[in-house]
Structures are given as structure tokens and as C-alpha cells.
C-alpha positions in Angstrom: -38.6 139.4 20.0 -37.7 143.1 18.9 -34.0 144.2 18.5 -33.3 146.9 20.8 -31.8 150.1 19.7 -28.4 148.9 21.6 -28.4 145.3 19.7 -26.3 145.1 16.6 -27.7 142.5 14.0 -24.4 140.4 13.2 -24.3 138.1 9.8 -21.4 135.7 8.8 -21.4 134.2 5.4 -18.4 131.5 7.3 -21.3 130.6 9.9 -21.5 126.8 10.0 -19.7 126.2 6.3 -16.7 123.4 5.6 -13.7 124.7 4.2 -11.3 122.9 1.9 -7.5 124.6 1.5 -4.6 123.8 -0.7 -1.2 124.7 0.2 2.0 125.7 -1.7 5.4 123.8 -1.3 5.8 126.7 1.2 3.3 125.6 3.2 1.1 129.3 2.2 -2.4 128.5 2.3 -3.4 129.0 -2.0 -6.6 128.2 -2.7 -9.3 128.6 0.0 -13.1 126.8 -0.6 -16.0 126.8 1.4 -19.2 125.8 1.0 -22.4 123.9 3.1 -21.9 121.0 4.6 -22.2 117.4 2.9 -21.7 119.5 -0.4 -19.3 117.5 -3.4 -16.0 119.2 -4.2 -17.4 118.3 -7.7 -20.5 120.3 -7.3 -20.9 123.9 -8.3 -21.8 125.7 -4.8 -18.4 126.8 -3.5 -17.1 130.2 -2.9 -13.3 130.0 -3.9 -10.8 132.6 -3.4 -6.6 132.9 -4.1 -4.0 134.0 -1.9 -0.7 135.2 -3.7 2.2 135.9 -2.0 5.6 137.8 -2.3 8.9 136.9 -2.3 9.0 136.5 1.6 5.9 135.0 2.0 3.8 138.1 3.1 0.2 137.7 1.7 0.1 140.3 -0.9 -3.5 139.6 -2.4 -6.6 137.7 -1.9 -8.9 137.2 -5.2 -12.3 135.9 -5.7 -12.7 133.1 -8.3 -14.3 134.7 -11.5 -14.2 138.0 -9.3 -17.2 136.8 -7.4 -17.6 135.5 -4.1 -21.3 133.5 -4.6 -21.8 129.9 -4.0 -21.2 128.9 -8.0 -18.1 127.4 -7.9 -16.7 123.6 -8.1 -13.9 123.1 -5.6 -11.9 120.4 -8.4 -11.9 122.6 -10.9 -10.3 125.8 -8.7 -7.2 125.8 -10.9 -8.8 126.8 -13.5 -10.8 130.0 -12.7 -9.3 132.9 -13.2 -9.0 135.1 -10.0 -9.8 138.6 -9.5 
């Protein structure tokens, strides 16, 4: 079926994934992974990013694993990629 001029094509890279998130002692949501379904958290096909906060627990950044946000990523070893 063609797209009509009025249609907006819509894409969502969160469509249908799992997620897996670690928390802080405060209860701030750290470490955020998602990848397909059924996939290992010691497989490399996640998409990691890290949430810092401040002092009073405003989100102040959110950084990609290895500064990329591709599937390439194993969710057990999150704490040690280096975020950007």
C-alpha cells in the first residue's frame, strides 16, 4: 500500500526490545540495557547507556556505552565500558 503525502513513516529502535536496569542505593535508574528478546546478558548485542546524576538527584547526563548506541554490547560486563 503507498504512503500518503499526510502519513508520517514512524521507526522505534525500543519497538518490541527487553530491557534490563540497575539502580543506585538511591533508587536512580544507572545503567539502562536493551536488546532482542531471548538474548544472554552475556552476549554481545545490547545497547547500554549511563545515567549520572547530581547532588539532588536531577538527571544531569545520559551516555552511550563506548559512545555508541549499536547492538555490540554485553549487558554483564556494563561496568566496565566507558561512557560517553
Amino acid at each position: 500500500m503507498a504512503q500518503n503525502r499526510t502519513e508520517t513513516p514512524v521507526y522505534s529502535r525500543d519497538q518490541g526490545l527487553n530491557q534490563r536496569i540497575e539502580y543506585d542505593v538511591d533508587n536512580n535508574a544507572i545503567y539502562v540495557g536493551r536488546a532482542q528478546p531471548g538474548t544472554a546478558n552475556s552476549a554481545a548485542s545490547w545497547q547500554i547507556y549511563k545515567m549520572t546524576y547530581d547532588g539532588s538527584n536531577n538527571m544531569t547526563a545520559l551516555n552511550w556505552a563506548q559512545g555508541s548506541d549499536n547492538f555490540e554490547f554485553v549487558w554483564n560486563d556494563r561496568t566496565t565500558y566507558t561512557y560517553s
